[in-house]
C-alpha positions in Angstrom: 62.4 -97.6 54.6 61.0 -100.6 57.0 63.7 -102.4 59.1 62.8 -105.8 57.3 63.9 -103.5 53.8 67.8 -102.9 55.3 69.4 -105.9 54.6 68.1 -105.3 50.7 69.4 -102.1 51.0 72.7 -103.2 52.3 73.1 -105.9 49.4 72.2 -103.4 46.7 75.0 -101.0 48.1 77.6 -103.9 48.0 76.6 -105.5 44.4 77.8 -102.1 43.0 81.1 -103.6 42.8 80.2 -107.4 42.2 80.5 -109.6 39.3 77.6 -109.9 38.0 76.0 -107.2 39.9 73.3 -107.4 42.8 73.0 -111.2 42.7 72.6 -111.3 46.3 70.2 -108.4 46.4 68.0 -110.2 43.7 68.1 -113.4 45.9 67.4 -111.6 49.2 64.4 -109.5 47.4 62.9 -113.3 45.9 63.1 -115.0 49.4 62.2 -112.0 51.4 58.8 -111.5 49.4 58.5 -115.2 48.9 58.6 -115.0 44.9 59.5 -117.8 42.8 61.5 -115.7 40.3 63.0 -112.2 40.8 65.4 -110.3 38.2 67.1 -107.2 37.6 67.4 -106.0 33.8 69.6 -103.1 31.9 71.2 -102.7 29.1 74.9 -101.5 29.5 76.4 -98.2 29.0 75.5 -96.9 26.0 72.9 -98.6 25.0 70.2 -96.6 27.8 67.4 -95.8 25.4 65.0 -98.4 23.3 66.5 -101.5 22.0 67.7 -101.7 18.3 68.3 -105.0 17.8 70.4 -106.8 15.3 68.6 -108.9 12.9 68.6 -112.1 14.1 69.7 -111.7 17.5 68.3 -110.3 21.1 69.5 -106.6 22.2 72.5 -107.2 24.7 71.4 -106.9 28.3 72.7 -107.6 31.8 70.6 -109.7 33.5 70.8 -111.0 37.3 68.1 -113.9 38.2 67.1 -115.7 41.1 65.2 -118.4 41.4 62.9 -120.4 39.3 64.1 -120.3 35.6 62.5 -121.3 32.5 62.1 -125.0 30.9 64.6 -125.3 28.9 62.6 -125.5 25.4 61.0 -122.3 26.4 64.2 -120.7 26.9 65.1 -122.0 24.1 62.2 -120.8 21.7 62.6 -117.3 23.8 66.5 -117.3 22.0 66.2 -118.5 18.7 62.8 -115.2 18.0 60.2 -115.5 20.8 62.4 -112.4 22.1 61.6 -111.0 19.0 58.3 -110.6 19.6 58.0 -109.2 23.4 55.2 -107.0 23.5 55.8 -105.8 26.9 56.3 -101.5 27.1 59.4 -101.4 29.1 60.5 -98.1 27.9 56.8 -96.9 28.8 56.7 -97.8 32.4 56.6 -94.4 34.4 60.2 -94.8 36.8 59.5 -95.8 39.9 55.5 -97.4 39.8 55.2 -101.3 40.1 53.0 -102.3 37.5 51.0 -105.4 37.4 50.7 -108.6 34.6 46.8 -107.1 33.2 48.2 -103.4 33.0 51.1 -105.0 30.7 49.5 -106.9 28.6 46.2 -106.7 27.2 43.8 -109.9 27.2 42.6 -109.1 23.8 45.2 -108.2 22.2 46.3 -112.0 20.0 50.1 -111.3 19.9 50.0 -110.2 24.1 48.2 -113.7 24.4 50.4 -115.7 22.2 53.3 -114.5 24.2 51.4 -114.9 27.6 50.8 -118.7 26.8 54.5 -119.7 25.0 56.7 -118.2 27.7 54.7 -116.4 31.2 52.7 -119.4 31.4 55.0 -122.3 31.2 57.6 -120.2 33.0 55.3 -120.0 35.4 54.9 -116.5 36.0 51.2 -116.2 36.0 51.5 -113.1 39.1 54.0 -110.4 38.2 55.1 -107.0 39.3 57.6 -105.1 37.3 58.8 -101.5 37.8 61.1 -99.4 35.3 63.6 -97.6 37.4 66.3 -94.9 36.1 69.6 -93.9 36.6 70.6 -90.1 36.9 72.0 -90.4 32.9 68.9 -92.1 32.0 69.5 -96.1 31.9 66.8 -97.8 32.5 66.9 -100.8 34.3 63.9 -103.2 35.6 63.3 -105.1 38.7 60.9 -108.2 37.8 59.0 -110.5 40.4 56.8 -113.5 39.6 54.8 -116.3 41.4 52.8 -119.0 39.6 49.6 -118.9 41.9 49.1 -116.3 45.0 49.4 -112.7 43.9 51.7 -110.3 45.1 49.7 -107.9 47.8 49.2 -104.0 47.9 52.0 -104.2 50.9 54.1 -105.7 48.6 54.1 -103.7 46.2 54.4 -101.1 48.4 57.9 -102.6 49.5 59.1 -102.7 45.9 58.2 -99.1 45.3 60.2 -97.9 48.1 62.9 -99.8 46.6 63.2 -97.6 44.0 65.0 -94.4 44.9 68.2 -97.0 45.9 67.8 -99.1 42.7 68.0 -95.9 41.2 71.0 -94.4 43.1 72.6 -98.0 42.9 72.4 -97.9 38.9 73.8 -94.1 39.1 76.9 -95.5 40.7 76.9 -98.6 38.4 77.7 -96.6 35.1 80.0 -94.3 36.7 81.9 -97.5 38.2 81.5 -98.8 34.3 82.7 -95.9 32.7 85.6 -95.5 35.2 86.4 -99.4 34.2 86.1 -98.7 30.6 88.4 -95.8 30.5 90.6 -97.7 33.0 90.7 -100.4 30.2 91.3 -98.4 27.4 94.2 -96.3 28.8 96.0 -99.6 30.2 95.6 -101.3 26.5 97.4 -98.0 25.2 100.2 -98.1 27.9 100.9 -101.9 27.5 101.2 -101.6 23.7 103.8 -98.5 24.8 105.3 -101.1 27.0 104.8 -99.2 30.0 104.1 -100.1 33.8 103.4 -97.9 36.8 103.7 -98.3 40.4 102.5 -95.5 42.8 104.0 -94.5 45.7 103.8 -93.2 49.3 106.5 -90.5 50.1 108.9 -93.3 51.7 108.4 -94.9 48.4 106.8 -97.4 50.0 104.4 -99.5 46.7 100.5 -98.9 47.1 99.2 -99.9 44.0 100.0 -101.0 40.4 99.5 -102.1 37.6 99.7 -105.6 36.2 102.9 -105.6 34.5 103.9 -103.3 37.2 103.1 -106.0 39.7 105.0 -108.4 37.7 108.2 -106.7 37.6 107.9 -107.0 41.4 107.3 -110.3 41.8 109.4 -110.8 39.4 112.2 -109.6 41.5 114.9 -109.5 39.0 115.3 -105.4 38.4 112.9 -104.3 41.0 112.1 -105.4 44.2 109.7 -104.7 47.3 112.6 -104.0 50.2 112.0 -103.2 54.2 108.2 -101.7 54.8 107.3 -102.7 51.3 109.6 -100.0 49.6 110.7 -100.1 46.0 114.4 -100.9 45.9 116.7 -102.4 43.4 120.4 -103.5 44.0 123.6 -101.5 43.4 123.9 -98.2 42.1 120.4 -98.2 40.9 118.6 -98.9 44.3 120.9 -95.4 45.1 119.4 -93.5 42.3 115.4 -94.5 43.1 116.1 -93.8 46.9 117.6 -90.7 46.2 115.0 -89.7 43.6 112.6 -90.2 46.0 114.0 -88.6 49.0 114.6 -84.9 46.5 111.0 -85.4 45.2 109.5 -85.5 49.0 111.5 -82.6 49.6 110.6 -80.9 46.5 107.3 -81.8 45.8 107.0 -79.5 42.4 110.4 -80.5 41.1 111.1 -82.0 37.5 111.1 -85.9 36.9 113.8 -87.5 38.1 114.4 -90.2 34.5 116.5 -93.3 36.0 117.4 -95.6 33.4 117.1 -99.3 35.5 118.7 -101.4 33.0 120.6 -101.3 29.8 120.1 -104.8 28.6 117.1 -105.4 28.8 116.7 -101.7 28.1 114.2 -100.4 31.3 114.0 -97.0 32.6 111.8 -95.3 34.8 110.3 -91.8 35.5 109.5 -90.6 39.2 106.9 -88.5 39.0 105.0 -86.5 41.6 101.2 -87.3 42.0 100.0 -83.6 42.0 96.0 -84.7 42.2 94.8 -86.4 45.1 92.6 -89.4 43.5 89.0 -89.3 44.9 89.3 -93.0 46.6 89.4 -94.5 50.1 93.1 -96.0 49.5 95.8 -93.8 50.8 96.5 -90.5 48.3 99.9 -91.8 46.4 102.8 -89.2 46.6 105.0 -90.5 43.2 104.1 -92.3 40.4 106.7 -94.4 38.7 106.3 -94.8 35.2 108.6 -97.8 33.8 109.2 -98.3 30.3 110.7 -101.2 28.5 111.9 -102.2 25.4 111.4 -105.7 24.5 113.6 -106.0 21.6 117.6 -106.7 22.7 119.9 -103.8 21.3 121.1 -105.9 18.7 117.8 -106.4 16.9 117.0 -102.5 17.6 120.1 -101.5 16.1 118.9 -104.0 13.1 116.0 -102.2 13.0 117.8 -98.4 13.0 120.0 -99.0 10.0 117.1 -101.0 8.1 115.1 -98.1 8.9 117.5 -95.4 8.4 120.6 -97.2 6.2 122.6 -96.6 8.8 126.2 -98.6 8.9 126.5 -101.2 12.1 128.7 -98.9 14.0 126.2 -96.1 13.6 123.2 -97.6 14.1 124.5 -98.3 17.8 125.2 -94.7 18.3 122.2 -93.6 17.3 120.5 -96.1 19.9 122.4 -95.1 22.3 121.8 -91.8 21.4 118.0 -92.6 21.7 118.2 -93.6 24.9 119.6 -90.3 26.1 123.1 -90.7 26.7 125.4 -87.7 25.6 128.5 -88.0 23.4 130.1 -88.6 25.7 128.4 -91.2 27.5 127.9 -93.0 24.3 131.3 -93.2 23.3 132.3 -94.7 27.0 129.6 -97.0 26.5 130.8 -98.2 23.4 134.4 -97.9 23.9 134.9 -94.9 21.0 136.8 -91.9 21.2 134.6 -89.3 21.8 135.6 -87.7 18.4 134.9 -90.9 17.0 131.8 -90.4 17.8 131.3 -86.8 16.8 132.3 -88.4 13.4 129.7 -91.0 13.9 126.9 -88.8 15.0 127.7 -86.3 12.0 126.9 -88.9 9.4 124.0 -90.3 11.5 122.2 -87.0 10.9 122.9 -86.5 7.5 121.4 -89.5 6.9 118.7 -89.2 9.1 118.1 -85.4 8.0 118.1 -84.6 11.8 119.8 -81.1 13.0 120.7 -82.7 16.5 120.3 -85.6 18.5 117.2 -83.7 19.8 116.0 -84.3 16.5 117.2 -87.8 15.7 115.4 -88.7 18.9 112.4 -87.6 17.6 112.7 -88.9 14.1 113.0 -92.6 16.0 110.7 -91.8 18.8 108.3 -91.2 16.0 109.2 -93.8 13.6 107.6 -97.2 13.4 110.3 -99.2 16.2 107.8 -98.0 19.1 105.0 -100.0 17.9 108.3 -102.7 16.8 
């Protein structure tokens, strides 16, 4: 690699994690070799091997541009079919060699001239280099360069070939970035439509990361709250519990759970969890993970939705929440001011119509029932 090259090395490093990627490393590559136009092309993940394209429409690709574009009735005849009939053997370009315009296209060949003269030509990309390069599970991308009149030089191309073991290294670290995003995505759909947030945590409980509903809990300030040294703390009773949880967790790294339920109405609790696997990131290794859950229906409509569900009787129907939610006989009868054999009673004709043996399984008849996707 030549000194002059390090800065382009430096940019392709950093667009890993831009949005779109490498735009500065395609400008810096057109201005440092004095091109008029200078791309990068992939397809995304999934889609590495030969286009398939819909009828009608181009193959999806990422593309990153700098510098002189296309008129805009060229463009526009490239969108609505030219694309259609691109002659140009990406997928046949050994990794790694810069190819020139004449070894892409053939001057005899009618369909390689027709697309020569409605879209090289009044793009004005008379000189061009390409060069096919690959990532380690086999996506393809290409790095394109174009001047209207002076030719690109042996040197040149030389420069752009050495470019190619990062370009190649860059994409490597692209898809796994991708992939990491995408499964990211996919889990954080599934926990939202859970109604579930986390927050991780240092062993002081001090916050280091969250998620977005996690975040907005925090800001939100109403439940949870970022206390002294950024620590998660909440008022009364509960900020007791969480500081206590996390003080027996720290001492007890491979303990149970500690469950804290944070509010009854709104129904939130919370699971302290420890974080077992150190992530493979820069950012500090968490020590907890607190996992909050919420219910966005009020008791009321829940306890709707139980005896609907289950023709359960009013009076029931709040048991059996109650019940759900973890509380013993006892506790459920304090909380809703029943004798506890009251609510033996209760309980006994909550199963039978239920068909549970126990409240471990009446709470997973309604665990399991259609009220968590309510």
């Amino acid at each position: 690699m030549k000194d002059e090259d390090a800065p382009l090395i430096e940019a392709l490093i950093a667009g890993i994690g831009e949005e779109p990627p490498w735009q500065r490393f395609v400008h810096l590559l057109r201005t440092s070799l004095g091109a008029d136009y200078a791309s990068i092309t992939f397809r995304p993940l999934g889609q590495a091997g030969p286009p398939q394209p819909r009828k009608g429409a181009p193959s999806r690709v990422v593309h990153i541009a700098s510098g002189r574009e296309s008129p805009a009735p060229v463009a526009q005849s490239y969108r609505d079919g030219l694309w259609a009939s691109d002659p140009m053997p990406y997928h046949a370009l050994a990794p790694g060699r810069v190819y020139a315009l004449a070894e892409l296209l053939t001057a005899s060949d009618p369909a390689h001239e027709a697309y020569r003269r409605q879209l090289l030509a009044p793009s004005g990309m008379n000189q061009l280099r390409m060069m096919r390069f690959q990532s380690a599970e086999g996506v393809s991308g290409w790095l394109t360069l174009s001047r209207e009149r002076v030719d690109f030089t042996i040197g040149e191309e030389a420069r752009l070939a050495g470019l190619a073991p990062f370009l190649c290294a860059a994409l490597t670290a692209y898809g796994a970035l991708e992939a990491e995003r995408m499964a990211g995505a996919v889990a954080g759909a599934a926990i939202r439509r859970l109604d579930f947030a986390w927050l991780t945590l240092d062993a002081t409980g001090r916050v280091l990361d969250s998620d977005a509903e996690g975040a907005r809990l925090l800001s939100e300030g109403h439940i949870l709250q970022r206390g002294a040294g950024g620590r998660l703390s909440a008022r009364g009773a509960v900020g007791r519990a969480i500081t206590g949880a996390i003080a027996a967790l720290d001492a007890a790294p491979h303990s149970r759970p500690r469950a804290i339920v944070l509010s009854r109405e709104p129904w939130l609790d919370m699971l302290l969890v420890p974080a077992l696997a150190a992530p493979r990131s820069a950012r500090p290794a968490p020590a907890l993970i607190a996992y909050i859950h919420a219910d966005r229906w009020s008791s009321a409509d829940r306890c709707e939705q139980l005896g609907q569900l289950f023709d359960l009787l009013p009076s029931e129907a709040r048991l059996a929440l109650a019940l759900s939610r973890g509380m013993s006989i006892a506790e459920a009868a304090a909380e809703l001011r029943l004798t506890v054999e009251s609510a033996r009673t209760y309980s006994k004709r909550i199963y039978a119509k239920t068909g549970a043996r126990g409240q471990a399984d009446l709470l997973r008849f309604i665990h399991r029932s259609v009220l968590t996707i309510a």
